[in-house]
FIMARZA-121580 format. One line per 4 residues: number of its first residue (from 0); their letters; for each residue x, y, z of C-alpha. Coordinates in pm, 1 decimal. Example, Ala and Ser with C-alpha at 12.3 -4.5 7.8 and 13.67 -1.06 7.14 Angstrom:
<atoms>
0	as	1230.0 -450.0 780.0; 1367.0 -106.0 714.0
</atoms>
This chain:
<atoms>
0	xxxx	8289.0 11545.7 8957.6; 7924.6 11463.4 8940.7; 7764.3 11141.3 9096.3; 7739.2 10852.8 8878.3
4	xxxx	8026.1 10970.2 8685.3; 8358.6 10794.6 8554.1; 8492.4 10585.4 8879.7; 8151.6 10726.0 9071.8
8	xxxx	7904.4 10489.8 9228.7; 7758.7 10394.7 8883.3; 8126.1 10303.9 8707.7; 7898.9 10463.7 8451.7
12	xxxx	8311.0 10553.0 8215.3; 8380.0 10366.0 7969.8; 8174.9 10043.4 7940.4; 8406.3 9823.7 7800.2
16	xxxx	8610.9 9840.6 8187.4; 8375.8 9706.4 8382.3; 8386.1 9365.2 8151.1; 8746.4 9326.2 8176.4
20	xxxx	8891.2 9095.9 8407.4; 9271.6 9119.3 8536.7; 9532.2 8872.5 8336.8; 9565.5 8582.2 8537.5
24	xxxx	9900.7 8356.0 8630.0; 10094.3 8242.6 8321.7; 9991.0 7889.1 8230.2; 10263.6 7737.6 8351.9
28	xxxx	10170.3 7860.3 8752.2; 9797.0 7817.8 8722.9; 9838.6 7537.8 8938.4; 9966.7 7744.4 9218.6
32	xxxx	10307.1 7595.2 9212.8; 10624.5 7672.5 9043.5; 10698.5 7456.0 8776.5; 10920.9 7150.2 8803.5
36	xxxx	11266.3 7134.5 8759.7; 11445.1 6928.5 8464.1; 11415.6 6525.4 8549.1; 11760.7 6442.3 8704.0
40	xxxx	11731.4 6817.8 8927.2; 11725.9 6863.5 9226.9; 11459.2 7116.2 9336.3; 11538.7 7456.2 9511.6
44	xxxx	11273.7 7430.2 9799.0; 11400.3 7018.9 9858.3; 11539.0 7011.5 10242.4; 11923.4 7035.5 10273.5
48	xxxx	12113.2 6800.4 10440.8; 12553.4 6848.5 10508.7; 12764.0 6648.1 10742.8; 13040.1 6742.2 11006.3
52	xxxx	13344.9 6881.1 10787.5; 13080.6 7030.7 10541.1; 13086.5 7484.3 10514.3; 12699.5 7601.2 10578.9
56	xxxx	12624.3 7829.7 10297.2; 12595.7 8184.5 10359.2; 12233.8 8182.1 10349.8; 12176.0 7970.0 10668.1
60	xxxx	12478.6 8167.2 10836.3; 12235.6 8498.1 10934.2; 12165.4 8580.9 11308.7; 11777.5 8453.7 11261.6
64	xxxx	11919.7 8082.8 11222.3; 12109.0 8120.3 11544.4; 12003.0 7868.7 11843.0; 12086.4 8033.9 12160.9
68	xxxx	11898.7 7828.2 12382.8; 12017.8 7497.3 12262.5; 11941.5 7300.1 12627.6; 11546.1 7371.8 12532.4
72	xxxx	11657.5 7198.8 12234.3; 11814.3 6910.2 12363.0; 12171.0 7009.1 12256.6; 12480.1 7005.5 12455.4
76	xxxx	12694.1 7332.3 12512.0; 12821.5 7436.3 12183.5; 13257.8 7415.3 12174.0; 13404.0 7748.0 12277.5
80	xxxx	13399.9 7973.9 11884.2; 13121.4 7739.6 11819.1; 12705.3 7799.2 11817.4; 12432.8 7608.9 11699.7
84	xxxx	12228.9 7665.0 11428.1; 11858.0 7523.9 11289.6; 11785.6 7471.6 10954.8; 11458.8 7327.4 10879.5
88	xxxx	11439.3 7053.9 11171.6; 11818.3 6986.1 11160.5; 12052.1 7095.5 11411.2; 12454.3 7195.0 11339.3
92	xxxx	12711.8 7340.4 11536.0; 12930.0 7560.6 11374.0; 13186.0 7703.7 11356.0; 13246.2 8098.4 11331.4
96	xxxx	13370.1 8043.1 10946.1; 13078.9 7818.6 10834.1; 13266.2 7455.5 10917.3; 12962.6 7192.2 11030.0
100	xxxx	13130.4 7024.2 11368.4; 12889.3 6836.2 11492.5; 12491.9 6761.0 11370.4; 12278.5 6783.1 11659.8
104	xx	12040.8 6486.7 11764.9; 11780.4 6381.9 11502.1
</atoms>
């Protein structure tokens, strides 16, 4: 390849490249956020909120939601089959099938 060749110091290829700019976002995300959802819908990325006798989804049910050190937190001893678990800046014990016992202190 000789200097100043195609993709060389001089970009001296095709001359059209060098005046061609990547496709941006799609109109719709230009702003940098998703769009919104329908009025009357609840948005995806909203905080969750569930009460004692409510099942944690799956999601929130993974080892990196655990709270092992719950007194740092605040929290009494979890029930024996029971942990705690944060989601967001909410605190629920749970039980090993999903079941919300208790919600820790707000």
């Amino acid at each position: 390849m000789r200097p100043g060749g195609p993709g060389g110091p001089g970009m001296q290829g095709d001359p059209g490249m060098s005046q061609q700019r990547p496709p941006g976002p799609p109109p719709a995300m230009s702003g940098g956020r998703p769009p919104a959802p329908p009025m009357g819908a609840q948005s995806p990325y909203a905080p969750q909120k569930w009460s004692k006798g409510d099942k944690l989804p799956t999601e929130f049910r993974d080892r990196q939601y655990v709270i092992d050190n719950y007194k740092q937190y605040d929290l009494p001893a979890p029930r024996k089959g029971h942990h705690w678990v944060g989601v967001g800046a909410d605190y629920y014990q749970v039980s090993s099938n999903g079941t919300i016992f208790s919600v820790g202190p707000q």
